[in-house]
N, C-alpha and C positions, 0 to 999 in steps of 0.2 A: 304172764301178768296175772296177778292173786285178784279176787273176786274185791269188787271197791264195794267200800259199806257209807249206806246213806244215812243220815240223820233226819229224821223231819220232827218237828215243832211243832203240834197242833193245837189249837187254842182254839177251847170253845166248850161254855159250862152247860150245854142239853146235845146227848149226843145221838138225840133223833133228828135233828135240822141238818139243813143242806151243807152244812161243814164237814159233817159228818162222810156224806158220801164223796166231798171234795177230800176228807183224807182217803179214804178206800181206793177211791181209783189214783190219788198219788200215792201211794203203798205198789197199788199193783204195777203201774206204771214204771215205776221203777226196779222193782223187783223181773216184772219185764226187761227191763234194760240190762241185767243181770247181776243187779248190785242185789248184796245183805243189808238189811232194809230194819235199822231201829227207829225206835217210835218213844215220842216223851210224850205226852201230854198232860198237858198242867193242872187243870182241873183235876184230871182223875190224881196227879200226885198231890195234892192240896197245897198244890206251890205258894208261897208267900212269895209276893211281887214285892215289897217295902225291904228295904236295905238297912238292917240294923245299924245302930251306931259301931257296931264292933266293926260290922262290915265295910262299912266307911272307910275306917280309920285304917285297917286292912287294904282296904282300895289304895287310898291316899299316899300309901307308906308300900305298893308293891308283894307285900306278903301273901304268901300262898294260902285260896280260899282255906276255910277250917271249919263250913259247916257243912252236912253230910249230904244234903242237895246239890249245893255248889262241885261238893267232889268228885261226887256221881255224874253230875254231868258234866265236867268237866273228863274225866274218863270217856264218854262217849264222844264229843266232840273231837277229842285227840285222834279217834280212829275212824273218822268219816271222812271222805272226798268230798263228796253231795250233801249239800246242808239246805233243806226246805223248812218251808213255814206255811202250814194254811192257817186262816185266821178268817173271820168275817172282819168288813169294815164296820165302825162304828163310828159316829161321827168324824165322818170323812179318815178315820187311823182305825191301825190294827188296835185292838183289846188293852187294857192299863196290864194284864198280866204277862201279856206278850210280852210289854217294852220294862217290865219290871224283871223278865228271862233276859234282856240286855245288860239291864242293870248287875246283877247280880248275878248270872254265870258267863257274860264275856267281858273277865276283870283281868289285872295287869295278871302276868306270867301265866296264862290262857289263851286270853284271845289277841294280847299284844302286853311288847314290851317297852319302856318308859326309860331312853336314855337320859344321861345327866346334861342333854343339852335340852332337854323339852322334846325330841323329838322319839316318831311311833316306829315302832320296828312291829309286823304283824307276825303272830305267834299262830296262825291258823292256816300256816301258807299251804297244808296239803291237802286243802281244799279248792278244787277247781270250779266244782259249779256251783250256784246258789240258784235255788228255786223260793219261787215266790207264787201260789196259789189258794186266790183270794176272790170274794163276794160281796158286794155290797148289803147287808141286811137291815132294813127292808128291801126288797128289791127296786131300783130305782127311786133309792131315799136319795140318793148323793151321785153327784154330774161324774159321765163317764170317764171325761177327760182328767179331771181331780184327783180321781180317784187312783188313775192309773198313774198318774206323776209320780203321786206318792207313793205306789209300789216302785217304782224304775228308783227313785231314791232312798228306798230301804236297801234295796238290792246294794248300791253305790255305797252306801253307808260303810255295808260290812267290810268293802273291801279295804280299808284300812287294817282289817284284823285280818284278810285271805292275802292279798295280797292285790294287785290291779290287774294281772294275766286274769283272773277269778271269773268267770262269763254268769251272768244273770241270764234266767228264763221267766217270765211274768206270766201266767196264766190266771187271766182276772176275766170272773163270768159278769157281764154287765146288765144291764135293766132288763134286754130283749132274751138275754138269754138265760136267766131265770124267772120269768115272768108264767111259765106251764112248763108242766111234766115231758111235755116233747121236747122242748126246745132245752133245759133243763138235760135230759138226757144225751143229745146232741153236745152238747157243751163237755160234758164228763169222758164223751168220749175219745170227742178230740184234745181234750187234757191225757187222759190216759196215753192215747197215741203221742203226742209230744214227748210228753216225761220217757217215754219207753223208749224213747233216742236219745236220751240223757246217757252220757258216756263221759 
C-alpha cells in the first residue's frame, strides 16, 4: 500500500493565534499517521472567496474550472485520501473564506458530477476520511453544543462529493479547553494523538 496523502485547509488571517497551533499539531498528527501531508492556506494564498460571474456560469454549465487557484487546487484534492479543515469559529460558522474554498474549488467535474436527471454523482470518492479541527474564538463566545452540530454537519455536507462510506473525525477545543495555556496544551495533544490514528 503507497503512502496516503492528506490535504488540509487552514483558514485563519494572524498566524500567531491558536489556529495556528491547531494547524501544527494537525500537520503533525497526521504526518504521524504516515500520510504526505499538503497544506493550502488561504490567507497566505490571497484566495478570493467571491465567485466571479464567469465562474458561475462555469459552475452552472459543468465546465472545467479555468482559473489558476481553482486548478491548483483542484490538482491537490484529486490526490488526497484525508481532507481536514481547521478554521476558528466565527459567529457560530467557519470563516466567509472557508465557505467561499466550497464555493469555488468543489465545483462540478471536481468535487461531483451533475447528471441529466438532476441527480449528484460524487467525484471525490477517494477520499475516505474528513477531518474537521476547530475553536471557538473568542473562547466561550458561542454554546458548546452549537457549535459542535455545526462541525458534525460540515463534516456530512462533504459527503455528497466523498461519497457516504467517507468517516468524519471532529476535533473541536471548547470554552474549558482553551480558556489557559494548560488546558489549551492538553487539548493539542490529544488532537495530535487522534489525528495520528487517522488511517
Amino acid at each position: 500500500m503507497g503512502v496516503v496523502t492528506a490535504l488540509v485547509v487552514f483558514t485563519h488571517p494572524k498566524p500567531d493565534r491558536f489556529a495556528r497551533e491547531l494547524l501544527d499539531v494537525t500537520v503533525a498528527g497526521l504526518s504521524a499517521a504516515g500520510h504526505d501531508v499538503d497544506v493550502i492556506d488561504l490567507y497566505r494564498d490571497n484566495f478570493d472567496a467571491a465567485m466571479s460571474p464567469g465562474e458561475w456560469r462555469a459552475y452552472t454549465t459543468a465546465e472545467a474550472p479555468t482559473s489558476a487557484d481553482q486548478q491548483a487546487y483542484a490538482r491537490l484534492l484529486a490526490r488526497a485520501e484525508v481532507l481536514a479543515f481547521v478554521f476558528p469559529m466565527w459567529w457560530s460558522g467557519p470563516p466567509s473564506m472557508l465557505k467561499g474554498f466550497f464555493d469555488r474549488a468543489l465545483v462540478p467535474g471536481v468535487a461531483f458530477r451533475l447528471a441529466d436527471n438532476g441527480r449528484v454523482s460524487p467525484g471525490l470518492r477517494h477520499i475516505r476520511r474528513v477531518v474537521v479541527v476547530t475553536a471557538a474564538e473568542p473562547p466561550g463566545h458561542f454554546p458548546q453544543r452549537s457549535t459542535r452540530q455545526l462541525s458534525h454537519s460540515f463534516g456530512r455536507s462533504l459527503r455528497r462529493a466523498t461519497g457516504w462510506r467517507t468517516r468524519t473525525l471532529v476535533c473541536w477545543a471548547g470554552p474549558g479547553e482553551t480558556s489557559n495555556s494548560e488546558k489549551r496544551q492538553r487539548f493539542l495533544a490529544r488532537t495530535r494523538d487522534r489525528l495520528a490514528g487517522v488511517r
